[in-house]
PyMOL Python script that loads the backbone (N, CA, C, O; Angstrom):
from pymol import cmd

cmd.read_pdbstr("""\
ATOM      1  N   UNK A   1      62.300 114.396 -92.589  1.00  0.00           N
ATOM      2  CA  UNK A   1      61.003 114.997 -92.709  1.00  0.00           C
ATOM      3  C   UNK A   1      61.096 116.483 -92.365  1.00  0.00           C
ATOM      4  O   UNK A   1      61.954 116.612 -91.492  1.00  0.00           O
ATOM      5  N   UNK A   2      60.617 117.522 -92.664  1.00  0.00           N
ATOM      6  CA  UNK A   2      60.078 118.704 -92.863  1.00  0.00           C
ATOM      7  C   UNK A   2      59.430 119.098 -91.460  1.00  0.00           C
ATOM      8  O   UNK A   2      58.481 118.552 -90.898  1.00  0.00           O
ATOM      9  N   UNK A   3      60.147 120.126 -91.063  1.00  0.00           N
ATOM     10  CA  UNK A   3      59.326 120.717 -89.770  1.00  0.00           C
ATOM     11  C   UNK A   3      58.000 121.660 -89.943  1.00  0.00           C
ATOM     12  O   UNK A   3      58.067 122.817 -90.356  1.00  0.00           O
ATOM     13  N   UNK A   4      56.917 121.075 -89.609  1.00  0.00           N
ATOM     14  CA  UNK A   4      55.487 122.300 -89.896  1.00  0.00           C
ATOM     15  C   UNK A   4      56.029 123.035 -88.750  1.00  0.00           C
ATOM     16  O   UNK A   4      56.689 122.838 -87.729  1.00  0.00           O
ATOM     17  N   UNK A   5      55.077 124.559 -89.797  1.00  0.00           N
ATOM     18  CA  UNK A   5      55.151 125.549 -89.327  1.00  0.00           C
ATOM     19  C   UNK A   5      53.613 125.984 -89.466  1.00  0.00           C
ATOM     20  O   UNK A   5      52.708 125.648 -90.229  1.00  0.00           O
ATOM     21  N   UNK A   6      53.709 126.803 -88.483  1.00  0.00           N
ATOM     22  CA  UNK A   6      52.014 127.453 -88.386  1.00  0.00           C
ATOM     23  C   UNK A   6      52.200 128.675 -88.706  1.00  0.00           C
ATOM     24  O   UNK A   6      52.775 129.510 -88.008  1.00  0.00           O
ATOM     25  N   UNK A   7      51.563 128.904 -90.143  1.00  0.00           N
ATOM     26  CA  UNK A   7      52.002 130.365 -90.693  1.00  0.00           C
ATOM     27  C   UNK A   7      51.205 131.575 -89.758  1.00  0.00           C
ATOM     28  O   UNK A   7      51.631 132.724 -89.639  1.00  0.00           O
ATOM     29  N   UNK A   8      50.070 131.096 -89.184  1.00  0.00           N
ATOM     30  CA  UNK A   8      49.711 132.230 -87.761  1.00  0.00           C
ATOM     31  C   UNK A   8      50.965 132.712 -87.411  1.00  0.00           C
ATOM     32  O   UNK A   8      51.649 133.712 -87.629  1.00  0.00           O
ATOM     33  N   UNK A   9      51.065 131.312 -86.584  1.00  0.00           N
ATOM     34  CA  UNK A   9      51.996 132.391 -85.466  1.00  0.00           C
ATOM     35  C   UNK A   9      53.496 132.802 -85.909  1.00  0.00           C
ATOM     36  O   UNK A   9      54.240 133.464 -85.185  1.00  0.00           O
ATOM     37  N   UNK A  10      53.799 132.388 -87.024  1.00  0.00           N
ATOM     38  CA  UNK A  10      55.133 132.601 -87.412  1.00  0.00           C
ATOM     39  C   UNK A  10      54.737 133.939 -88.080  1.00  0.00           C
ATOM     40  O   UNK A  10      55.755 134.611 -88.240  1.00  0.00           O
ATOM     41  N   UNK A  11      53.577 134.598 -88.550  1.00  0.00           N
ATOM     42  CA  UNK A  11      53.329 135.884 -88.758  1.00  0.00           C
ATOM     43  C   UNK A  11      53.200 136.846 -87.498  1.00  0.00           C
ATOM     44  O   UNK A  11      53.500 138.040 -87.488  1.00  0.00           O
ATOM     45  N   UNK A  12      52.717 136.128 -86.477  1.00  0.00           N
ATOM     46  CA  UNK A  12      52.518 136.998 -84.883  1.00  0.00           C
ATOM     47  C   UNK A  12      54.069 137.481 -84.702  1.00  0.00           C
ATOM     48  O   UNK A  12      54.422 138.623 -84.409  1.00  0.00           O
ATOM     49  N   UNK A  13      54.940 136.324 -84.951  1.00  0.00           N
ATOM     50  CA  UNK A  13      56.149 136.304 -84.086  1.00  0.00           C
ATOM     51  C   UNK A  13      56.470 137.716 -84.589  1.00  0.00           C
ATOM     52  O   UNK A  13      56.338 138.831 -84.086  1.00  0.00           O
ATOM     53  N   UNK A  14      56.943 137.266 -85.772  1.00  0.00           N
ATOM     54  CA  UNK A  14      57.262 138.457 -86.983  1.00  0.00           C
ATOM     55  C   UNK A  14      57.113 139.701 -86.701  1.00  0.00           C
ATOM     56  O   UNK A  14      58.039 140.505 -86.592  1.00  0.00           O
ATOM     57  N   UNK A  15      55.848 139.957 -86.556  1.00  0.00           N
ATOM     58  CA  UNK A  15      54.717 141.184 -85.784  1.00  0.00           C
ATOM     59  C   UNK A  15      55.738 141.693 -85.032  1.00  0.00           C
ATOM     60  O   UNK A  15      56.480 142.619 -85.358  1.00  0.00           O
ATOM     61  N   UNK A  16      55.758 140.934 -83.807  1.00  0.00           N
ATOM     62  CA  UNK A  16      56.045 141.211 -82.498  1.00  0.00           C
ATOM     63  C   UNK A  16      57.358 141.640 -82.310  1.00  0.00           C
ATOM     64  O   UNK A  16      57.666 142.557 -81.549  1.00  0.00           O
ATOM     65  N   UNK A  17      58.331 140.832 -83.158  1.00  0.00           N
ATOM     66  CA  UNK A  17      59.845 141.270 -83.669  1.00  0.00           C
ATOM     67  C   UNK A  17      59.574 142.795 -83.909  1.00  0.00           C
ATOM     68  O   UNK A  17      59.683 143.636 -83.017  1.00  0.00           O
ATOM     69  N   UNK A  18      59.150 143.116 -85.416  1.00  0.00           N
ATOM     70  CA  UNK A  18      59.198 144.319 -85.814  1.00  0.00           C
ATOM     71  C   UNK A  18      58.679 145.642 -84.670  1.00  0.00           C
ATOM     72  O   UNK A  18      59.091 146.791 -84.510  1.00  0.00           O
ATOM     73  N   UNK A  19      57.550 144.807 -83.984  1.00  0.00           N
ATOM     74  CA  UNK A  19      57.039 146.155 -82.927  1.00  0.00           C
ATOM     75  C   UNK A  19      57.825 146.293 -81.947  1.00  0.00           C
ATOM     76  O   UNK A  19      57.855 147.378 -81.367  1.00  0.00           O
ATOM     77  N   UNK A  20      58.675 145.186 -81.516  1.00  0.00           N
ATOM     78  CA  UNK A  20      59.906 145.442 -80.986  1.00  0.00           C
ATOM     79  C   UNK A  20      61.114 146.282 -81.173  1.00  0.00           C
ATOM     80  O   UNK A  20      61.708 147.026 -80.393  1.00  0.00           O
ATOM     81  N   UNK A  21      61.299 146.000 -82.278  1.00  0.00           N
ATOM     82  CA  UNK A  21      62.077 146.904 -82.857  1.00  0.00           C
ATOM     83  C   UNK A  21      61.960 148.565 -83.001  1.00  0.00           C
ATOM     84  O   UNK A  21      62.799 149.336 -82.536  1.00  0.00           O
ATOM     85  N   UNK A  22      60.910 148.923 -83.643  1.00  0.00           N
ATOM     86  CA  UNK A  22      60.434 150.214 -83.146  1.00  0.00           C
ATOM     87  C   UNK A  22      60.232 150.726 -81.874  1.00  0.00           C
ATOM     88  O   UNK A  22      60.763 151.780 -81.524  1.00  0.00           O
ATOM     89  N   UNK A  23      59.449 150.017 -81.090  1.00  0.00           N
ATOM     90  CA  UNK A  23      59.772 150.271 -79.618  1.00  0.00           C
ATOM     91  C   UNK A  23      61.160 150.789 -79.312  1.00  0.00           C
ATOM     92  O   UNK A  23      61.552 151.806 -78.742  1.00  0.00           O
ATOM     93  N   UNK A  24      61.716 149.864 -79.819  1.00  0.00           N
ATOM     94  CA  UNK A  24      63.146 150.150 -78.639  1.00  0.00           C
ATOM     95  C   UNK A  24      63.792 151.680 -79.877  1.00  0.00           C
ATOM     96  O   UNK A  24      64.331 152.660 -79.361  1.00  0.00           O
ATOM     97  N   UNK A  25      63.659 151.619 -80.949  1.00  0.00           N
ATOM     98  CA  UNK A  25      64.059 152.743 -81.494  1.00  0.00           C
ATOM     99  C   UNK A  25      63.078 153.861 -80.887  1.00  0.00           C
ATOM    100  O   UNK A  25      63.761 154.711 -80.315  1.00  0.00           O
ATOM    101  N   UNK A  26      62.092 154.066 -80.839  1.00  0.00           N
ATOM    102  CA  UNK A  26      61.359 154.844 -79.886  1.00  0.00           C
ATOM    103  C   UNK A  26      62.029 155.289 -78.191  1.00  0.00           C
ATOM    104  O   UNK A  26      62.268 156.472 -77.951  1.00  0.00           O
ATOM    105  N   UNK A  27      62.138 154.805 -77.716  1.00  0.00           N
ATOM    106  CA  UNK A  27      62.556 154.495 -76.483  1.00  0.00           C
ATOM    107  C   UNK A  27      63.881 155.734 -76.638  1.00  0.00           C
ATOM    108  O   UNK A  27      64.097 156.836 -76.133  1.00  0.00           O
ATOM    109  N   UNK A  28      64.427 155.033 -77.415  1.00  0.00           N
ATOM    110  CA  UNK A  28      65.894 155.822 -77.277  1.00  0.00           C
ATOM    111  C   UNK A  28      65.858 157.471 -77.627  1.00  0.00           C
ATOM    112  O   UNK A  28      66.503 158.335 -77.033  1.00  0.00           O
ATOM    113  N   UNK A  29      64.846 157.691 -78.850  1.00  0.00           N
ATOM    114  CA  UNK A  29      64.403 159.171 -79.449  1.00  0.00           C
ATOM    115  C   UNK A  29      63.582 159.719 -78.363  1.00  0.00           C
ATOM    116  O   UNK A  29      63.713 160.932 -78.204  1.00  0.00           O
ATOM    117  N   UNK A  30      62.874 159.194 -77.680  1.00  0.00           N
ATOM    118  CA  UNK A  30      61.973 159.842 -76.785  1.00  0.00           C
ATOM    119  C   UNK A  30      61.732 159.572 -75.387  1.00  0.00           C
ATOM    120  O   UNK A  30      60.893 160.062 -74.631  1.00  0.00           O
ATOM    121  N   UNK A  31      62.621 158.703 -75.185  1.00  0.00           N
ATOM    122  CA  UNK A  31      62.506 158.240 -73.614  1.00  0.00           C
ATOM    123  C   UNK A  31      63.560 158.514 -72.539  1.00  0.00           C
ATOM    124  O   UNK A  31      64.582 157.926 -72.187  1.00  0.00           O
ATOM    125  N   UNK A  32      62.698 160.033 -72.009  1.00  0.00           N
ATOM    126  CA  UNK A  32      63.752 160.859 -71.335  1.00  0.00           C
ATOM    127  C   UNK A  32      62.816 160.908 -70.103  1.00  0.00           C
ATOM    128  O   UNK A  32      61.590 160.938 -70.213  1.00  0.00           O
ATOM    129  N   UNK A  33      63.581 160.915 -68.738  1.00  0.00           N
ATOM    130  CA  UNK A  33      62.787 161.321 -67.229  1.00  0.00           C
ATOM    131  C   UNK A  33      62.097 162.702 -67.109  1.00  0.00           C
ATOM    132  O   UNK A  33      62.073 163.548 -68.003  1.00  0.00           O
ATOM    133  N   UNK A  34      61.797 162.761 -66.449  1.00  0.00           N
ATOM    134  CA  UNK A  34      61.016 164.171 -66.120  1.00  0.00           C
ATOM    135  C   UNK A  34      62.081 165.008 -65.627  1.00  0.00           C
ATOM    136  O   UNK A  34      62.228 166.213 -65.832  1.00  0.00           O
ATOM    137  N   UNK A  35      62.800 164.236 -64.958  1.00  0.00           N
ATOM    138  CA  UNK A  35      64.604 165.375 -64.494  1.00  0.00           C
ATOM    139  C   UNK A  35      64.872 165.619 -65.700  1.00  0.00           C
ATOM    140  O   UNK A  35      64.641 166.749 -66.130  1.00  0.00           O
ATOM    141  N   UNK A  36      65.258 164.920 -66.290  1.00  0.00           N
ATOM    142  CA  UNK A  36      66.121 165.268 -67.500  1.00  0.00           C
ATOM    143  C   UNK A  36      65.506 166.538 -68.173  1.00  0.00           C
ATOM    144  O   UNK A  36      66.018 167.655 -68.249  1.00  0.00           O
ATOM    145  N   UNK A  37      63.842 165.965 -68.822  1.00  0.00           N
ATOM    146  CA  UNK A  37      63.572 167.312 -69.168  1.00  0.00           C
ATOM    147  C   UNK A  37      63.057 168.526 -68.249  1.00  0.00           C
ATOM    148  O   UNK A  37      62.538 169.502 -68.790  1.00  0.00           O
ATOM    149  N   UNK A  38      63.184 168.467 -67.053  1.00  0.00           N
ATOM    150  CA  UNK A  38      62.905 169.481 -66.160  1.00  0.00           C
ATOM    151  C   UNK A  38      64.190 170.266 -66.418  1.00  0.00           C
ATOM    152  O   UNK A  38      63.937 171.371 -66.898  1.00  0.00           O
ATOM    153  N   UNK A  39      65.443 170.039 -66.251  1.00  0.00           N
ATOM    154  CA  UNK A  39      66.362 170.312 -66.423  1.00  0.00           C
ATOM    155  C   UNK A  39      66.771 171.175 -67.365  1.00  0.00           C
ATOM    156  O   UNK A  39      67.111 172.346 -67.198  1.00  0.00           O
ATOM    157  N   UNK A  40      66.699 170.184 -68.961  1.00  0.00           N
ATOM    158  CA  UNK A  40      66.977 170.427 -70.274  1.00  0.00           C
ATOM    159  C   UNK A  40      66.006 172.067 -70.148  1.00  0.00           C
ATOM    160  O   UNK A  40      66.465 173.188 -70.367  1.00  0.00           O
ATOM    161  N   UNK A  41      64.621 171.722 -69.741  1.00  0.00           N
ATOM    162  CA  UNK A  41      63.553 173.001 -69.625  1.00  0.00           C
ATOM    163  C   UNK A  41      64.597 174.464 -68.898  1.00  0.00           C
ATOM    164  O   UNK A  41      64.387 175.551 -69.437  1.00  0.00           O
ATOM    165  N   UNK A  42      65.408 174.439 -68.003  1.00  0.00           N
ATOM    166  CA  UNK A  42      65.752 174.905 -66.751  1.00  0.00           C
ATOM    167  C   UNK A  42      66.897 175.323 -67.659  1.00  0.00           C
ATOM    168  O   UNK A  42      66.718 176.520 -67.886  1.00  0.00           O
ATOM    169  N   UNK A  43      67.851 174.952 -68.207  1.00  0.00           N
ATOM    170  CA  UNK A  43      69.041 175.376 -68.880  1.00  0.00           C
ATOM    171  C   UNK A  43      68.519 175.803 -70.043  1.00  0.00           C
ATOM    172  O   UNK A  43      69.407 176.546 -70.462  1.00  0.00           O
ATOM    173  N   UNK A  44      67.587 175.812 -70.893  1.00  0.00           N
ATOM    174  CA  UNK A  44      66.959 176.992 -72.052  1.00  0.00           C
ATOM    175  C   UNK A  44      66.860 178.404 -71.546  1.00  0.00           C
ATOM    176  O   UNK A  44      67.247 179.447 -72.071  1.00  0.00           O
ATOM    177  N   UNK A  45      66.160 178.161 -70.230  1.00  0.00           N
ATOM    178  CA  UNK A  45      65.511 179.500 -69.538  1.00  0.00           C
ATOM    179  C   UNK A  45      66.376 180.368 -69.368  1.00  0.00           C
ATOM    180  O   UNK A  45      66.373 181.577 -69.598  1.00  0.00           O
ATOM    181  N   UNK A  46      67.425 179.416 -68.783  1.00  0.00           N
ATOM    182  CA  UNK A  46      69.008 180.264 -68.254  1.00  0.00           C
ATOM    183  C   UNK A  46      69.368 181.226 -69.578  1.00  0.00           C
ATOM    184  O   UNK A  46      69.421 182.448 -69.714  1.00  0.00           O
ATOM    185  N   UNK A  47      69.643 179.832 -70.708  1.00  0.00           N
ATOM    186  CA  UNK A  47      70.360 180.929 -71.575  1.00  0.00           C
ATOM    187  C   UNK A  47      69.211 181.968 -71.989  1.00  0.00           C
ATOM    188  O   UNK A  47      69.609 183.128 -72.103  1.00  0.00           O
ATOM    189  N   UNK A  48      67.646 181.706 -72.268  1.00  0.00           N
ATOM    190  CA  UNK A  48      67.588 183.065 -72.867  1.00  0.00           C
ATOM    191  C   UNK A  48      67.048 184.090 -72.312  1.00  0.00           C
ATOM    192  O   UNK A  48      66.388 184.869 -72.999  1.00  0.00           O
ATOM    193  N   UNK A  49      67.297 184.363 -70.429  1.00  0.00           N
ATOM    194  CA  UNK A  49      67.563 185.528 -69.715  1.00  0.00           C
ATOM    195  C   UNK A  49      68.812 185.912 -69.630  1.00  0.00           C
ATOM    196  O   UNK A  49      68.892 187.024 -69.108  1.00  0.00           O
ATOM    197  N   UNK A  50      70.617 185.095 -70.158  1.00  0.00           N
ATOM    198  CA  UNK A  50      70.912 185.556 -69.827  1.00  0.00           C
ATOM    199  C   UNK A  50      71.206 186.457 -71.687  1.00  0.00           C
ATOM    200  O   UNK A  50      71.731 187.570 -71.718  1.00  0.00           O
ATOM    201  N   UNK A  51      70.890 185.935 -72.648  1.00  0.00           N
ATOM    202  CA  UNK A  51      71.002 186.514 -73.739  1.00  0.00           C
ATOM    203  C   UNK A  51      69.720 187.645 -73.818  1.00  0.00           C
ATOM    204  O   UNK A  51      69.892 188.545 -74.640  1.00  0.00           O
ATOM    205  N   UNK A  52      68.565 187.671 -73.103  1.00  0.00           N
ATOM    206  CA  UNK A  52      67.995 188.979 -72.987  1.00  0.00           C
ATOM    207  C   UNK A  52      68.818 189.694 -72.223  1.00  0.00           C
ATOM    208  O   UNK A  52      69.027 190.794 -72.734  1.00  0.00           O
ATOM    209  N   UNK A  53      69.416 189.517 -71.134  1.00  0.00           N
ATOM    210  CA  UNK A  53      70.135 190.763 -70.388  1.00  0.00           C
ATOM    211  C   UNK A  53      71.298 191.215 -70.927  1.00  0.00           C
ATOM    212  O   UNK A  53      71.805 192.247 -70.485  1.00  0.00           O
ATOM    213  N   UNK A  54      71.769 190.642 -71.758  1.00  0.00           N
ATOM    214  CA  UNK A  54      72.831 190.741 -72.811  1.00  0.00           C
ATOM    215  C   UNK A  54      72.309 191.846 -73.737  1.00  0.00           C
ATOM    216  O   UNK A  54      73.050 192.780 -74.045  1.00  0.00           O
ATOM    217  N   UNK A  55      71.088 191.763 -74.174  1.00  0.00           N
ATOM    218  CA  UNK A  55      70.401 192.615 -75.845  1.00  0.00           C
ATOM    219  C   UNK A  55      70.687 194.298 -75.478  1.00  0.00           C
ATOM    220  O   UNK A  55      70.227 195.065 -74.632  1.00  0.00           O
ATOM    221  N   UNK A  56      71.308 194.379 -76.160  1.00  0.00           N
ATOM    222  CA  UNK A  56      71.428 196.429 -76.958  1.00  0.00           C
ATOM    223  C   UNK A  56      70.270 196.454 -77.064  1.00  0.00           C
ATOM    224  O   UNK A  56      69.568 195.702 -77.740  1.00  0.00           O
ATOM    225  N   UNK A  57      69.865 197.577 -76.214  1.00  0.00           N
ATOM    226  CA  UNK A  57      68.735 198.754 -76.590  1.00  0.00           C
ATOM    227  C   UNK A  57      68.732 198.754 -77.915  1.00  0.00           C
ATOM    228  O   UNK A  57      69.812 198.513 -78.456  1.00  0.00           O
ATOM    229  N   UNK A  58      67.494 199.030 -78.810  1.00  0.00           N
ATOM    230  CA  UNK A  58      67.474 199.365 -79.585  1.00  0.00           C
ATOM    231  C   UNK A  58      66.205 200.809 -80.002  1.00  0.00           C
ATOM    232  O   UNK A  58      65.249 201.081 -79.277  1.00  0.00           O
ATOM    233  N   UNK A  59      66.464 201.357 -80.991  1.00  0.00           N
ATOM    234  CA  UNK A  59      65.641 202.490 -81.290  1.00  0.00           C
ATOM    235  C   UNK A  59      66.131 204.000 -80.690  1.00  0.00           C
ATOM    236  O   UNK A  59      67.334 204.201 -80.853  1.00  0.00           O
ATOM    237  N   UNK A  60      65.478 204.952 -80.106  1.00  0.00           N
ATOM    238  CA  UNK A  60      66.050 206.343 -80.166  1.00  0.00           C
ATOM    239  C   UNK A  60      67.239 206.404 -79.468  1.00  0.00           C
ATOM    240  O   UNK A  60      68.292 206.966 -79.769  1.00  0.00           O
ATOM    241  N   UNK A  61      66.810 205.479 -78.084  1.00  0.00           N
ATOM    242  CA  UNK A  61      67.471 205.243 -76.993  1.00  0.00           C
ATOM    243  C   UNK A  61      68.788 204.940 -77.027  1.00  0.00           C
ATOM    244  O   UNK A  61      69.391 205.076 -75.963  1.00  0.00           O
ATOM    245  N   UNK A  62      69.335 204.599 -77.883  1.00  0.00           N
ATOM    246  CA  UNK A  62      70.505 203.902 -78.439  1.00  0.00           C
ATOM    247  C   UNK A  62      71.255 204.603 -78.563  1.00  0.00           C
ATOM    248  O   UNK A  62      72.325 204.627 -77.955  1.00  0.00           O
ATOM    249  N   UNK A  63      70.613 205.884 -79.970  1.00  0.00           N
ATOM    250  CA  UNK A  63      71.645 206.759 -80.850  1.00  0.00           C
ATOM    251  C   UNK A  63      71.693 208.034 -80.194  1.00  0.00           C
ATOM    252  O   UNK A  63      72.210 208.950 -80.834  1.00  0.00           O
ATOM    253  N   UNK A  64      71.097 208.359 -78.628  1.00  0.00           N
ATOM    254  CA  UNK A  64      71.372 208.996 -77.835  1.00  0.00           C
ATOM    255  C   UNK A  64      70.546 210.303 -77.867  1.00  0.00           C
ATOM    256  O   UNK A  64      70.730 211.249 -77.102  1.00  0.00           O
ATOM    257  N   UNK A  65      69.516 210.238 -78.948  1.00  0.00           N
ATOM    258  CA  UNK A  65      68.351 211.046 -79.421  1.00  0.00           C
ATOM    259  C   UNK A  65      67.384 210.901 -78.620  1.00  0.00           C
ATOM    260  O   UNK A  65      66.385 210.870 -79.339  1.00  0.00           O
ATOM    261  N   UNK A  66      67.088 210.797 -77.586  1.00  0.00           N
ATOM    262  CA  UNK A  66      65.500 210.483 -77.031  1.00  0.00           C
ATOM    263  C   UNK A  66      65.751 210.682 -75.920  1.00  0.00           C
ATOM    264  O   UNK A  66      64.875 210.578 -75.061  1.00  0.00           O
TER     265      UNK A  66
END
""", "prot")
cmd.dss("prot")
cmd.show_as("cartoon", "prot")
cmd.util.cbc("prot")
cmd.orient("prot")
């Protein structure tokens, strides 16, 4: 004999699989601590004071005119 199935919940399950699935692909793209991005925040800053203190004058000042 044939096992019934209850097409409800075998559509819930389904559901719940797939939102699972995204979840956890979610999770991985976007699920970072507040250290981490405090951090990640903290090492941008670094590099772009130390690539402003790095930058050539530019304009009169430069070509020794001003």
């Amino acid at each position: 004999m044939a096992e019934i199935v209850n097409l409800r919940q075998a559509r819930k399950r389904k559901a719940r699989a797939e939102q699972a699935a995204v979840a956890s692909t979610n999770r991985a793209l976007h699920g970072r601590t507040a250290a981490e991005r405090d951090r990640d925040r903290q090492e941008a800053d670094r590099a772009r004071r130390t690539l402003d203190g790095a930058r050539l004058p530019s304009g009169p000042e430069r070509d020794g005119q001003g």
